[in-house]
C-alpha positions in Angstrom: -5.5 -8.7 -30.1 -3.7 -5.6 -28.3 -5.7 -3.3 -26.4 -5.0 0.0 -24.6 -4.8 -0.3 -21.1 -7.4 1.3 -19.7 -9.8 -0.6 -22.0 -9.7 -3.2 -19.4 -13.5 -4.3 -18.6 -14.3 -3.9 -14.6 -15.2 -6.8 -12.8 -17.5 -4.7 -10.8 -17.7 -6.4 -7.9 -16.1 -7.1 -4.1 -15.0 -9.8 -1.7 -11.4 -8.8 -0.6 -12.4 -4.9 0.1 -14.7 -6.0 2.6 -13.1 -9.4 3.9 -9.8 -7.2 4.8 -12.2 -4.1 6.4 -13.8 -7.1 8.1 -10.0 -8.2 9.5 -8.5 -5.0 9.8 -11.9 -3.9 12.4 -11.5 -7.4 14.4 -7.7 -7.3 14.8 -8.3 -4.0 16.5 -11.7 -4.5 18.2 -9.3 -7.5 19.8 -6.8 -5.1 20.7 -8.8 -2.5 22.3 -7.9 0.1 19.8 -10.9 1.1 19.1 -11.6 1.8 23.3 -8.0 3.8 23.6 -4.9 3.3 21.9 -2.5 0.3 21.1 -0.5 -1.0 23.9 2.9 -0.7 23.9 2.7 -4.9 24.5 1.0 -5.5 21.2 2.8 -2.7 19.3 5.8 -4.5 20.1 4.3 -8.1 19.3 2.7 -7.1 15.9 4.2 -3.8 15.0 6.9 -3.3 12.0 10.6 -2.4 13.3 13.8 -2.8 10.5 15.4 -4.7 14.1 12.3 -7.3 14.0 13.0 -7.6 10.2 16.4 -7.8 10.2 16.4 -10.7 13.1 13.7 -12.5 10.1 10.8 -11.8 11.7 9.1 -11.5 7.9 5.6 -12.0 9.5 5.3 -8.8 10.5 4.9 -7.4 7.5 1.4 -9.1 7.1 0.4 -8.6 11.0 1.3 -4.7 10.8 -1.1 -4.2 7.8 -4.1 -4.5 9.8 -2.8 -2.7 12.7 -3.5 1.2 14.1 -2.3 3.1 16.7 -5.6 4.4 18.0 -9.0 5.1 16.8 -8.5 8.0 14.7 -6.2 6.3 12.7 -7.9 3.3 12.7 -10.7 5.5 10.7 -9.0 6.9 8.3 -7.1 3.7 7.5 -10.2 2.4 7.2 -11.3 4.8 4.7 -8.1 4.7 2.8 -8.5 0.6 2.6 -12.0 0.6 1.2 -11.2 3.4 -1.6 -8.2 2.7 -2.5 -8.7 -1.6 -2.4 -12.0 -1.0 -3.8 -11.7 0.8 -6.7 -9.0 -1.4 -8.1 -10.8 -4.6 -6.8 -13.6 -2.9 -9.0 -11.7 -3.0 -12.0 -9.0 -6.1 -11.4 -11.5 -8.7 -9.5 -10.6 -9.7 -5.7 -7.3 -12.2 -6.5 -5.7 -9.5 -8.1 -6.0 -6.8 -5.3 -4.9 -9.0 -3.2 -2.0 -9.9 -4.8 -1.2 -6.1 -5.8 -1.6 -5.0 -2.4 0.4 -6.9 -0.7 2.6 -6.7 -3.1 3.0 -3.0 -3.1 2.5 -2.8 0.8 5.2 -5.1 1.5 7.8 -3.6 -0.7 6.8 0.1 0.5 7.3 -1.3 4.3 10.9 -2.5 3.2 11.6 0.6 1.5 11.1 2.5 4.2 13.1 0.2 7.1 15.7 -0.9 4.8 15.7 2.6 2.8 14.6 5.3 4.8 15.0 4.0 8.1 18.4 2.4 8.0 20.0 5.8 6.3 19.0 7.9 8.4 20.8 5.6 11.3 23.7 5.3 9.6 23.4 9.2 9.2 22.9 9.7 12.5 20.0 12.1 11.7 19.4 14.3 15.0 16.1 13.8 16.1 15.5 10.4 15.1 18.3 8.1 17.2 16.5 4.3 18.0 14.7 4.6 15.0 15.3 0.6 14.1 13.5 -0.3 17.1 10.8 1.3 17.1 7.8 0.0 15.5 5.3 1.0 12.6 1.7 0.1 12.0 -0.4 0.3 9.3 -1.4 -0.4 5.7 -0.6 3.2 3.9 2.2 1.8 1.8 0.2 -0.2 0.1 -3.2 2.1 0.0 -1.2 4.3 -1.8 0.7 1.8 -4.6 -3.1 0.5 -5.2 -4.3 4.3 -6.0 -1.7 4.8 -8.0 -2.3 1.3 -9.9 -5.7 2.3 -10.2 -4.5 6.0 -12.1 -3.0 3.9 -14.3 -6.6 2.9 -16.0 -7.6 6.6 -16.3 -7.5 8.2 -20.0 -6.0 11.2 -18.1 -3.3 9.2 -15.7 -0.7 10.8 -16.5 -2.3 13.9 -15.4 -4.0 12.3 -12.4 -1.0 11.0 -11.4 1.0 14.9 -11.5 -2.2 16.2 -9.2 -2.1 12.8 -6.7 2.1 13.6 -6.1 1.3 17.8 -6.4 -0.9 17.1 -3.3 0.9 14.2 -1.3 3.6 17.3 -1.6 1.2 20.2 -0.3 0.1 17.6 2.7 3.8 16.9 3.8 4.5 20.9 3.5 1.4 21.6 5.7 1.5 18.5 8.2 4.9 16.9 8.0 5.2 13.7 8.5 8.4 12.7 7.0 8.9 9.1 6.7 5.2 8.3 5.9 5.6 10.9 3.5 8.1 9.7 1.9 6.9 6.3 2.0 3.6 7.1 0.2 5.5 10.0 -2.1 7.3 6.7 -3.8 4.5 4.3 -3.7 2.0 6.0 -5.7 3.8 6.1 -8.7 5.7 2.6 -7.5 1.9 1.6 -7.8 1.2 2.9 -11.3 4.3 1.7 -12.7 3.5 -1.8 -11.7 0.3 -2.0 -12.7 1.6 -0.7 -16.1 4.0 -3.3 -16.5 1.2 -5.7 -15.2 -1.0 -5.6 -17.5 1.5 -5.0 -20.3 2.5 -8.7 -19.5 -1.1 -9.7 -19.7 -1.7 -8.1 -22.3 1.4 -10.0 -24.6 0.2 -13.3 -22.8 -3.2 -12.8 -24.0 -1.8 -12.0 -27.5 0.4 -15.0 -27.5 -2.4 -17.3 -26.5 -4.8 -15.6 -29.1 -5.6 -17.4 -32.6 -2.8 -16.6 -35.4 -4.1 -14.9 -38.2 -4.6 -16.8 -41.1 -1.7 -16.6 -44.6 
């Protein structure tokens, strides 16, 4: 039988929330972030860069997900990761949110090396020349593509999802900072779409798999 989507029963409880909090705290306990800032060494080693990408270095994209530049980041990733993982691990159980966010965090990252970043080289932007080596840490991308997933399960999404890009907008008008901004602008509703055609596709599998009504 076909249900609305944000009928979906929660699963109302967590193991990848706090197993990735757990990581994302030891990878930069290891690193000394949380004593000073990331060294240029290990920024360079486990850090994001469309060069390291381009020359196949794919593993980045997981290693730079649990990654900050310095403490204060590291606290409001941290904050970011257990709301925004959380509340859809809530709902969608802990192999799903893992799944989703790495999803969504690893097509944001290439969205914004191959996209963003590799434009604004071949534009020559002013301002922004080496921007293909240098590298990005971080797990934003796909923080954001799991809150908007998560809108998607609200009665009023459609308008929670107007107020979440209204104020990713008033952020990058009062405290630019362009390509995050942008990164995060298109993963939110990247996020919701996805989930949406998700659980669509669950949905129609469930159907299929149900019992066919009787002649």
């Amino acid at each position: 039988m076909y249900t609305s989507p944000h009928s979906t029963q929660s699963h109302r409880f967590w193991l990848f929330t706090p197993v990735f909090l757990i990581a994302m705290m030891a990878a930069n306990l290891y690193l000394g972030v949380l004593h000073g800032e990331l060294s240029k060494s290990d920024l360079a080693e486990f850090g994001v860069s469309l060069t390291s990408l381009a020359q196949g270095e794919w593993l980045r994209l997981f290693t730079g997900s649990f990654i900050s530049h310095d403490a204060d980041m590291l606290a409001r990733q941290l904050l970011l990761a257990a709301f925004s993982i959380g509340w859809f691990e809530w709902r969608c159980g802990p192999l799903r949110a893992a799944v989703m966010f790495f999803l969504l965090d690893f097509l944001g990252t290439l969205f914004l090396m191959f996209g963003v970043v590799m434009l604004i080289e071949l534009l020559h932007v002013s301002g922004f020349s080496g921007l293909s080596g240098t590298y990005d840490v971080g797990m934003s991308a796909g923080g954001f593509g799991l809150i908007g997933a998560s809108l998607y399960y609200l009665s009023w999404r459609k308008w929670a999802m107007t107020a979440g890009v209204m104020a990713l907008v008033v952020k990058a008008a009062l405290f630019p900072e362009p390509i995050a901004d942008l990164a995060h602008l298109m993963m939110l509703p990247t996020g919701f779409i996805t989930e949406g055609l998700v659980s669509r596709a669950f949905i129609k599998f469930a159907g299929e798999l149900g019992p066919s009504p009787s002649n």
